[in-house]
LOPABA-97531 format. One record per residue (C-alpha): residue number from 0; residue in three letters; x, y, z. Coordinates in pm, whole numbers. Example, Ala and Ser with C-alpha at 12.3 -4.5 7.8 and 13.67 -1.06 7.14 Angstrom:
BEGIN
0_ALA_1230_-450_780
1_SER_1367_-106_714
END
This chain:
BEGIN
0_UNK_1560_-9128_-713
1_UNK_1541_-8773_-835
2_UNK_1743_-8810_-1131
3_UNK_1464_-9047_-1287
4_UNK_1257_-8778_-1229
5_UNK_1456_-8514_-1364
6_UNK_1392_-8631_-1729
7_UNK_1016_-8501_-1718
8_UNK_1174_-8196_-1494
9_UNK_1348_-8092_-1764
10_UNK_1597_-7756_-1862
11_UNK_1403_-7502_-2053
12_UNK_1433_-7309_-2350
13_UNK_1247_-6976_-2372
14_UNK_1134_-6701_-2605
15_UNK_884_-6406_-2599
16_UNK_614_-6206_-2824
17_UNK_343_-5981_-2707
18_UNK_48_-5894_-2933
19_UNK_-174_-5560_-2827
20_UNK_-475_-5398_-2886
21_UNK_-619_-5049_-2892
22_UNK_-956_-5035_-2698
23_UNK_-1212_-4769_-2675
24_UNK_-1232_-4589_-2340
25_UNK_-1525_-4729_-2110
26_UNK_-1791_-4445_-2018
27_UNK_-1760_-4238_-1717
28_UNK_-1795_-4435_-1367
29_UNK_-2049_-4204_-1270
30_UNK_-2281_-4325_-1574
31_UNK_-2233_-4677_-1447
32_UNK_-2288_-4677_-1105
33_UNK_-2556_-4451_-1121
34_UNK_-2720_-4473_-738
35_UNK_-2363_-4275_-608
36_UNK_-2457_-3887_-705
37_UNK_-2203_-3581_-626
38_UNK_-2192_-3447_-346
39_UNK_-2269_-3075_-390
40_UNK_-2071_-3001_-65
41_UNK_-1797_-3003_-256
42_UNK_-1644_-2751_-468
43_UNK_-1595_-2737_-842
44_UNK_-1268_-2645_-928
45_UNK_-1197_-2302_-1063
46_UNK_-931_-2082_-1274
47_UNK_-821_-1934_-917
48_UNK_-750_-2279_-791
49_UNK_-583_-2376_-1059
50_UNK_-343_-2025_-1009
51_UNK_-356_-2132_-657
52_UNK_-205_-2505_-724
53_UNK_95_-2326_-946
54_UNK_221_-2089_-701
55_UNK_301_-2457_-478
56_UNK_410_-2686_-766
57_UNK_613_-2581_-1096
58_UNK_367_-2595_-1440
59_UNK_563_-2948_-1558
60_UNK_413_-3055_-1236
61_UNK_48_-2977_-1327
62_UNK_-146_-3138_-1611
63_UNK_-474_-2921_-1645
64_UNK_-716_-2962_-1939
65_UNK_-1094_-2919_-1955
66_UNK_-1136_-3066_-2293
67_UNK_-1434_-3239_-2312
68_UNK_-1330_-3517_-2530
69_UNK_-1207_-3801_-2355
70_UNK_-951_-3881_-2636
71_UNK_-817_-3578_-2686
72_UNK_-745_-3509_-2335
73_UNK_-427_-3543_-2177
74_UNK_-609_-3607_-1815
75_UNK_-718_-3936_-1975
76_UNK_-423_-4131_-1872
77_UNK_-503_-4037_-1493
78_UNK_-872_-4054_-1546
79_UNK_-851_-4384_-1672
80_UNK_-745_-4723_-1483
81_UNK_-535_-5005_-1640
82_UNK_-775_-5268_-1674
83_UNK_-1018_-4955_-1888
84_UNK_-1275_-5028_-1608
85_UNK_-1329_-4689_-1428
86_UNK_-1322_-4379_-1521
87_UNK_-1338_-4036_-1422
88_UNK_-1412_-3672_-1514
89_UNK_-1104_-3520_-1348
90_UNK_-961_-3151_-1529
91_UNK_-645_-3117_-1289
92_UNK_-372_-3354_-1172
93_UNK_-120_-3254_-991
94_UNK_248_-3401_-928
95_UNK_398_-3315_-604
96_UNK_757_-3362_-539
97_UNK_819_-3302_-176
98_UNK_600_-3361_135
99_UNK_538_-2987_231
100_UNK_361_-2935_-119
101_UNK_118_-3237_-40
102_UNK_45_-3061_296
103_UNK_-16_-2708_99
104_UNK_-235_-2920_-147
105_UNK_-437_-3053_102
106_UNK_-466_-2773_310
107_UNK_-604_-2574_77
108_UNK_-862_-2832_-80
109_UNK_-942_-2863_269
110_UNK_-1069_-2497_353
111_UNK_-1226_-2459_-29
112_UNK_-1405_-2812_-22
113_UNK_-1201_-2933_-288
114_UNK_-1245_-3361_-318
115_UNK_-889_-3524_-323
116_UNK_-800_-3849_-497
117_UNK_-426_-3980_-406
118_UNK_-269_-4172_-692
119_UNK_4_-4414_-724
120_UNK_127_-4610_-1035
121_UNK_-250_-4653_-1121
122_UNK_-224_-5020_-1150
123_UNK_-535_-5082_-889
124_UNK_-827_-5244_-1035
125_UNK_-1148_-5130_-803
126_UNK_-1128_-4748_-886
127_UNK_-1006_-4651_-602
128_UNK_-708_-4433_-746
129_UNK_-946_-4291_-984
130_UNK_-1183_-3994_-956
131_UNK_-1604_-4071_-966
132_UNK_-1662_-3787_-1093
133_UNK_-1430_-3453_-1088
134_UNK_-1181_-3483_-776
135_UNK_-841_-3353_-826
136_UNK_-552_-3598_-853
137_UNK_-237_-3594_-658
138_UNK_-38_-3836_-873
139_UNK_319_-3900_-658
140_UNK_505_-4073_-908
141_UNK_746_-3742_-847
142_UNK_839_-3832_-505
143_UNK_1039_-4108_-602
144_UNK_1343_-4064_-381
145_UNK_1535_-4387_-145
146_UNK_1555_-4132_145
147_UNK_1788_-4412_369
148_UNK_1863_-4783_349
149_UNK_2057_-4905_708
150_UNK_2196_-5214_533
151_UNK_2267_-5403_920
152_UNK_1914_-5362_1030
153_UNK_1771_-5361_654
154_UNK_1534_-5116_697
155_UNK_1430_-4869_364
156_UNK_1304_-4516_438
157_UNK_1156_-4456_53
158_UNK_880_-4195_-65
159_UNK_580_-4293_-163
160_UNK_621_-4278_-517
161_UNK_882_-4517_-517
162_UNK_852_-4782_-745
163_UNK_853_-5163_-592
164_UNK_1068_-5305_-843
165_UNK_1279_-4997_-831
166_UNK_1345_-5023_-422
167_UNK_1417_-5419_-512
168_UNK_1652_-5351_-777
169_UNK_1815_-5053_-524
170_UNK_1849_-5316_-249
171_UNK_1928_-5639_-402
172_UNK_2316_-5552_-441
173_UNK_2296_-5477_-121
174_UNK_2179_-5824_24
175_UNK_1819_-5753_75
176_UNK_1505_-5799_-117
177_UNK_1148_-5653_-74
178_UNK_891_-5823_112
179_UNK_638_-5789_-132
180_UNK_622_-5923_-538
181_UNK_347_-5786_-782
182_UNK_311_-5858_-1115
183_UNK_274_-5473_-1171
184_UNK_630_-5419_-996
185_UNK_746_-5279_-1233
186_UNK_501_-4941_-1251
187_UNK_311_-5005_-919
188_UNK_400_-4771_-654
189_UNK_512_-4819_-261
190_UNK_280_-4566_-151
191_UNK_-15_-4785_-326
192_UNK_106_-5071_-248
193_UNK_18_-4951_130
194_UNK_-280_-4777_70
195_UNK_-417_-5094_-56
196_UNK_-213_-5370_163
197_UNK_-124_-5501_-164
198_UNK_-17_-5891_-102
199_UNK_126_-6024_-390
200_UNK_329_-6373_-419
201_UNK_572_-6344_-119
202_UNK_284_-6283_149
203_UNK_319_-6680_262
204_UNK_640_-6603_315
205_UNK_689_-6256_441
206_UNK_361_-6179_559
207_UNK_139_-5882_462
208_UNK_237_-5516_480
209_UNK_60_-5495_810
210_UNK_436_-5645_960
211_UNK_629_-5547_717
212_UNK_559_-5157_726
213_UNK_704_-5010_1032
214_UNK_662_-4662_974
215_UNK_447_-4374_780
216_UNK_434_-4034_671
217_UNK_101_-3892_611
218_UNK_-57_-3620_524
219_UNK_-376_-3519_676
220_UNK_-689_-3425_523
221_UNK_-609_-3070_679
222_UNK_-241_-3048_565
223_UNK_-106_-3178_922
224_UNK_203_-3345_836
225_UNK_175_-3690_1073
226_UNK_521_-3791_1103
227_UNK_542_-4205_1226
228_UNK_848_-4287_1002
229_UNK_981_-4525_1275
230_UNK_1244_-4702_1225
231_UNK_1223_-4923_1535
232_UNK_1078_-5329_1519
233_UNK_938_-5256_1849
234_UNK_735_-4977_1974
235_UNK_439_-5037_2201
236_UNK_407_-4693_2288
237_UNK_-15_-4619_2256
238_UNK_-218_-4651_1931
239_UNK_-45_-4835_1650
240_UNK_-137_-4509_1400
241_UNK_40_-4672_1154
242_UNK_-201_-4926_1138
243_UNK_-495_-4713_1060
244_UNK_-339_-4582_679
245_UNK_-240_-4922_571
246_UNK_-566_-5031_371
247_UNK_-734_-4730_435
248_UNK_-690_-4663_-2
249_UNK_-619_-4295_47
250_UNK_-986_-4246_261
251_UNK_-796_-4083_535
252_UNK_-477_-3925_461
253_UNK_-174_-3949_155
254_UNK_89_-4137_280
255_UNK_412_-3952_138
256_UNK_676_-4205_334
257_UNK_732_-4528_385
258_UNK_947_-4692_612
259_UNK_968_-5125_561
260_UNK_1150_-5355_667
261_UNK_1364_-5569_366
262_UNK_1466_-5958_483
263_UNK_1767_-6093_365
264_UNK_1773_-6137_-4
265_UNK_1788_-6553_-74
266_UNK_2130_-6708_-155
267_UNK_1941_-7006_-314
268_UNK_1611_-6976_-504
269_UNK_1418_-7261_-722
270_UNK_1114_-7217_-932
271_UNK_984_-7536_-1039
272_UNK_619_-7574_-1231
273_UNK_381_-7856_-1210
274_UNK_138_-8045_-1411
275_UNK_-203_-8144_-1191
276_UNK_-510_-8311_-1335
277_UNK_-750_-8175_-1069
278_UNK_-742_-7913_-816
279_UNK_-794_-8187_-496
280_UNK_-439_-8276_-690
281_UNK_-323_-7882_-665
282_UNK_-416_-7892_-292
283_UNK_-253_-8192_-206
284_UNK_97_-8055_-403
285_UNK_70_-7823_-160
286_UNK_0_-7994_124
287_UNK_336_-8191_62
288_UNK_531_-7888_-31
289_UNK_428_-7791_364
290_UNK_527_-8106_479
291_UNK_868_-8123_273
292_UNK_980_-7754_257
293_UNK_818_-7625_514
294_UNK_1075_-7311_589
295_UNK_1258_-7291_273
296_UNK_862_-7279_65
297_UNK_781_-6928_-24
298_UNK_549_-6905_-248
299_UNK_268_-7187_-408
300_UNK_75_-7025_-750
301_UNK_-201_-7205_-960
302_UNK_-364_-7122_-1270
303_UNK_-642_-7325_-1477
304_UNK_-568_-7494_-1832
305_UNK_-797_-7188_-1987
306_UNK_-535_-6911_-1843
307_UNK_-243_-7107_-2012
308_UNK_-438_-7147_-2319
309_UNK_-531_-6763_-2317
310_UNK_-188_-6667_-2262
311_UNK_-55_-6854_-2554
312_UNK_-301_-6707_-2799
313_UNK_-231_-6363_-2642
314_UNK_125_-6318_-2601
315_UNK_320_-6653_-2601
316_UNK_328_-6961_-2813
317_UNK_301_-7380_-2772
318_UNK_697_-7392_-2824
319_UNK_667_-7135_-2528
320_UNK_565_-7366_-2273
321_UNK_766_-7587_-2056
322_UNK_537_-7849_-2040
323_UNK_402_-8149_-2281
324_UNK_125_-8272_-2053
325_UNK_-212_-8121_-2084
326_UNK_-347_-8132_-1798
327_UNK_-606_-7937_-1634
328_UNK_-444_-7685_-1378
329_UNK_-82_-7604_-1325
330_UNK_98_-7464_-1030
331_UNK_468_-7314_-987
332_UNK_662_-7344_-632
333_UNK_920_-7116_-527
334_UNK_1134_-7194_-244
335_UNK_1397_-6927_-89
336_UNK_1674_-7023_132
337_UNK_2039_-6938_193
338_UNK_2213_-7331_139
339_UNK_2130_-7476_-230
340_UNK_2265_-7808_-168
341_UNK_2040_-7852_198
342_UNK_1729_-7642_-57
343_UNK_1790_-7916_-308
344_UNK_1794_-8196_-125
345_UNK_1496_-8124_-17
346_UNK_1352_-7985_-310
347_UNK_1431_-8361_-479
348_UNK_1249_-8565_-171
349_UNK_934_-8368_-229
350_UNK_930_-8393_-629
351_UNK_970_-8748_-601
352_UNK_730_-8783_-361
353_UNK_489_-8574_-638
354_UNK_580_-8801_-879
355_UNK_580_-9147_-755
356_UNK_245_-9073_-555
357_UNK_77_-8951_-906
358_UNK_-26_-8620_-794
359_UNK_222_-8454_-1067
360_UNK_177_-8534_-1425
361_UNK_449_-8365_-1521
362_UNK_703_-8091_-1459
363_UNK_984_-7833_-1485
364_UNK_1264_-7686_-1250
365_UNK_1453_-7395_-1370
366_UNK_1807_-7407_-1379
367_UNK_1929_-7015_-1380
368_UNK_1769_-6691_-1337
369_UNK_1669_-6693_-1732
370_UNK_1448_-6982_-1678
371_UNK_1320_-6868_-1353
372_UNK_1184_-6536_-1527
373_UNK_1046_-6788_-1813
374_UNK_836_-6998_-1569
375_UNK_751_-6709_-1348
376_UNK_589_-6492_-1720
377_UNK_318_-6789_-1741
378_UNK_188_-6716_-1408
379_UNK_233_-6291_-1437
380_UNK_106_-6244_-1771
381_UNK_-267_-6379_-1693
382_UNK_-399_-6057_-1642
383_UNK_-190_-5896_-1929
384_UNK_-341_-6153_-2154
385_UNK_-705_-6108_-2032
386_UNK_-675_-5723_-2072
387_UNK_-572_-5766_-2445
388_UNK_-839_-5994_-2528
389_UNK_-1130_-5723_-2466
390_UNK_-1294_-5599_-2184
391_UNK_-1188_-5754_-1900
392_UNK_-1358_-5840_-1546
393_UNK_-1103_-5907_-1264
394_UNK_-1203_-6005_-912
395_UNK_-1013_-6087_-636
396_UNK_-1162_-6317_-327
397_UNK_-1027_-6479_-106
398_UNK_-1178_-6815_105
399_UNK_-1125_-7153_241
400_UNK_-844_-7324_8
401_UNK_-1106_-7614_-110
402_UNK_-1341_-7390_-218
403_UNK_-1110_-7191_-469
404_UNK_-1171_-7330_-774
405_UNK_-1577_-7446_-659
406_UNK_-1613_-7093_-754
407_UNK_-1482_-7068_-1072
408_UNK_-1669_-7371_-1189
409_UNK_-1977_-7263_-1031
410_UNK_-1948_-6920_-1255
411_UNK_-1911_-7136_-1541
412_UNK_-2206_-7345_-1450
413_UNK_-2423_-7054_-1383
414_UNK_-2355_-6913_-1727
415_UNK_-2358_-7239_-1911
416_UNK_-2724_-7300_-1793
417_UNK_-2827_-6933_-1899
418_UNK_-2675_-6960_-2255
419_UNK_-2373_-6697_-2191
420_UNK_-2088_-6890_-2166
421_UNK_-1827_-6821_-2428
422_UNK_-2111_-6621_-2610
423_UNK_-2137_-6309_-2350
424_UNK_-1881_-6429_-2056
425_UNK_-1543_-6528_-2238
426_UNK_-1248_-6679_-2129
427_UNK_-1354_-6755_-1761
428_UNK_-1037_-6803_-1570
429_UNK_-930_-6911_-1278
430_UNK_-543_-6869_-1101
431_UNK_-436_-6692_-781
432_UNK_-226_-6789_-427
433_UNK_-317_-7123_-300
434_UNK_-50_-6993_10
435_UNK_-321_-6759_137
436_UNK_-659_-6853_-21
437_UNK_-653_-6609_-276
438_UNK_-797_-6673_-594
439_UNK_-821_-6404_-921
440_UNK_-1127_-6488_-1122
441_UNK_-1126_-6324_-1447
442_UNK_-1373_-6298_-1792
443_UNK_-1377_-6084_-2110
444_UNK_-1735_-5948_-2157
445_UNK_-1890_-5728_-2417
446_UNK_-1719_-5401_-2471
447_UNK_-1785_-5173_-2169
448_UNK_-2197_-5367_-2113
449_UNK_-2198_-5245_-1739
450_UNK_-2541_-5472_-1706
451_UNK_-2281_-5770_-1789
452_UNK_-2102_-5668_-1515
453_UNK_-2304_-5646_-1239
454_UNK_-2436_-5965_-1346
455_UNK_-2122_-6074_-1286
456_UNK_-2048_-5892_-973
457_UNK_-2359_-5972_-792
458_UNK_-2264_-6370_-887
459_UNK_-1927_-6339_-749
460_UNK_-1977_-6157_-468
461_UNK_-2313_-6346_-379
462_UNK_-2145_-6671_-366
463_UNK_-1829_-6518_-177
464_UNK_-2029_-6390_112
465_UNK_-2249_-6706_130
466_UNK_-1909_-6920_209
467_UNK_-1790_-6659_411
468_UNK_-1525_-6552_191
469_UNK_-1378_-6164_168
470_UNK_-1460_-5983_-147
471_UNK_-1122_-5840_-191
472_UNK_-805_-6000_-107
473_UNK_-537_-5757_-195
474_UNK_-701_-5503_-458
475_UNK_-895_-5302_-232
476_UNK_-1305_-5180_-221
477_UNK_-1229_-4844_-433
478_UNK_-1571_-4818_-581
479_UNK_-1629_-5117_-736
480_UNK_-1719_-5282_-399
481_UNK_-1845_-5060_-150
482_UNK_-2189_-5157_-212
483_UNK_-2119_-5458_-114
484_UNK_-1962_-5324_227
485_UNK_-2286_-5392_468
486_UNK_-2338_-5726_398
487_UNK_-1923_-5788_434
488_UNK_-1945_-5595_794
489_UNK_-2113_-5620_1076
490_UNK_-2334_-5273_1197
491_UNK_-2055_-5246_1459
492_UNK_-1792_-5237_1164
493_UNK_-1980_-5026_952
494_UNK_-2023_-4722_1271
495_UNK_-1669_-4787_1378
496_UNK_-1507_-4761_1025
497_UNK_-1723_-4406_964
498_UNK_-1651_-4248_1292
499_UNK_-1308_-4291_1201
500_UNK_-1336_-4159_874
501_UNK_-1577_-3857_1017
502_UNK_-1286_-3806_1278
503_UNK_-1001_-3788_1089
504_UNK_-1162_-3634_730
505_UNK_-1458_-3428_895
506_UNK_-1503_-3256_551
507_UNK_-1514_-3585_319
508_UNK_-1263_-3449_65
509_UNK_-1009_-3730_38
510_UNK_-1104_-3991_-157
511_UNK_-1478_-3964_-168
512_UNK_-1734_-4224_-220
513_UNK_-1489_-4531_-207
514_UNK_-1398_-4751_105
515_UNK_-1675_-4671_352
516_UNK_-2029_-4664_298
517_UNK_-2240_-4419_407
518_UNK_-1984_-4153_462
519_UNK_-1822_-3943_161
END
């Protein structure tokens, strides 16, 4: 029955062009959201903290510059996040390569005052691994060492700075995999990934970094080295500390160490892409992919006709695509098991079943790794695309899966009626992981109009909170969102989250202003 349907799941051919853009840097963060002032309990750095800093770390490992022009400045690529959204006045970044330099670092920013931002790979879209206004960076793409990998128990020991596609490529002769899949893999960092409980596209099958992570190493806001790099899958003994650093976005200590637990890497994995008229058809492609797959499914991804359109004007072409129907929303399944002929088997019941029920108009399956990365690009280059086509606005909610898409077309509405759609909002876009009701809504706007976006924001957000959604899914409150903290949290919440904060970072300096409100 399978092989009639193979002729619309057809082999694909594949080629690839990317077109870019230089942009102008947006205005300091601080000018934008203008009701967050420095603290003056904080320090301004001086020439005898700077002489300080290179008595810990060698000078390749310090980038210090007070010029005052933005484009001039070597600081700007720290400053500055990828999406151009936030940035800061930082002077001094600094590159540690080994833990005990973090805890001299902090130690001493501690007793002078000195505001601490922890960086990553700077792929994080809410500010938070960007400075507000002049916080020193401590940027750990230098502690990039695999410190162990037990291949029978499959557990990776890895410094922060390690990056995710680099620990993947490290374990994947070995039979393992990472439990977590980013579209910024290849720059993103482990330590970031962490701090933000990145999720990513194999969370409905692995889980979130919440199980995954077994074990930290963190640096306190006072230099106290907290070593938790457990190796163990069980320990009940008291407080889960663990537990506190993983989301916590650098607020209460930088995590140097990371100790997670790989699964077995797959012995068979198929990508196949689908063509859906509506998103009730999107929801019920997944429903069936439960029913049919159900162990072997590991990941379910959707996108709007407007993000395949905006990729092909961006970065791809019409030959590009695998697809002939035009239909309104496409989705790509992954399954991941370890016996192809039982995976395919299965695979073929369920895309007949798609097929002779009507809910798929059309569709693909990749037939070797080549295709797989083919299919996988429409999906991963959304935000790529956005970013090159101007200013981009990124959010990422999450909610009840039927309500996904209600609010993209309510954004569209809301616009439509006030005369800004396609003339101030463009490209409003729609995608994300129907797996854990996570949807990326995305828009260019006016270069750098910060009164566009808090339009925008306050829409978003507004409508999120009314349906009980989450404002952030995966890229964290940095910023961006922590205005938006009290009506997301209950009182209790709020107190809880700031006595912890108070407890553990009495004097405010790491990561101020971001995370929890009220509290630096």
């Amino acid at each position: 029955m399978f092989r009639n349907c193979r002729q619309s799941f057809r082999l694909l051919h594949t080629s690839r062009s990317i077109k870019g853009s230089q942009k102008a840097l947006t205005p300091l963060t601080n000018e934008k959201i203008t009701n967050i002032k420095r603290s003056d309990k904080f320090k301004q750095l001086e020439q005898s903290d700077v002489d300080y800093f290179r008595t810990v770390l060698t000078s390749n490992n310090i980038v210090h510059d007070e010029t005052s022009n933005p484009e001039n400045s070597t600081m700007t690529p720290y400053n500055t996040d990828f999406f151009n959204l936030h940035r800061g006045a930082s002077k001094l970044c600094l590159f540690p390569t080994e833990t005990s330099q973090v805890s001299k670092i902090l130690k001493y920013c501690n007793d002078q005052k000195l505001a601490v931002v922890p960086q990553g790979g700077n792929t994080g879209v809410s500010g938070g691994q960007n400075p507000l206004f002049d916080e020193i960076i401590v940027n750990m793409s230098k502690m990039n060492k695999i410190r162990s990998f037990n291949d029978i128990s499959g557990i990776a020991v890895v410094d922060a700075g390690v990056v995710l596609e680099s620990l993947d490529n490290y374990v994947a002769p070995l039979g393992y995999t990472v439990p977590l899949d980013l579209g910024a893999k290849g720059s993103c960092q482990l330590g970031g990934n962490v701090s933000t409980n990145a999720g990513g596209l194999r969370l409905m099958k692995f889980g979130s970094l919440h199980g995954s992570v077994l074990g930290l190493e963190v640096v306190l806001p006072d230099g106290t080295v907290m070593d938790n790099l457990s190796t163990l899958r069980k320990d009940n003994t008291g407080y889960d500390l663990k537990q506190l650093f993983i989301g916590a976005e650098g607020t209460l200590g930088l995590i140097t160490g990371v100790s997670i637990m790989t699964p077995r890497k797959p012995t068979s994995v198929n990508i196949a892409m689908l063509a859906l008229e509506s998103f009730d058809d999107v929801q019920k492609a997944f429903v069936m992919a439960k029913e049919d797959l159900s162990e072997i499914l590991s990941g379910f991804e959707f996108w709007d006709r407007e993000s395949m359109e905006l990729v092909k004007r961006v970065m791809l072409t019409d030959k590009d695509f695998p697809i002939e129907a035009n239909t309104k929303f496409y989705a790509l399944l992954e399954t991941q098991g370890s016996r192809q002929e039982h995976d395919q088997e299965k695979i073929d019941t369920y895309l007949t079943r798609l097929m002779e029920t009507n809910v798929a108009q059309d569709g693909v399956m990749a037939q070797d790794e080549k295709q797989t990365t083919a299919l996988w690009q429409w999906r991963e280059r959304i935000p790529e695309a956005i970013v090159q086509s101007g200013t981009a606005m990124t959010y990422d909610v999450a909610m009840d899966v039927q309500l996904l898409y209600k609010l993209v077309e309510d954004v569209k509405q809301h616009y439509s009626e006030r005369g800004l759609l396609d003339k101030v909002y463009k490209n409003v876009i729609g995608f994300g992981h129907v797996g854990d009701g996570n949807l990326h809504i995305m828009a260019n706007i006016p270069d750098h109009d910060y009164s566009v976006q808090k339009d925008m924001d306050k829409f978003v957000y507004d409508w999120t909170i009314k349906h009980n959604g989450s404002i952030t899914a995966e890229h964290g409150i940095g910023v961006a969102k922590v205005n938006y903290m009290t009506r997301c949290k209950t009182d209790v919440q709020i107190r809880l989250m700031q006595s912890i904060k108070n407890a553990i970072d009495p004097n405010g300096i790491m990561n101020p202003y971001k995370v929890v409100p009220g509290v630096l």
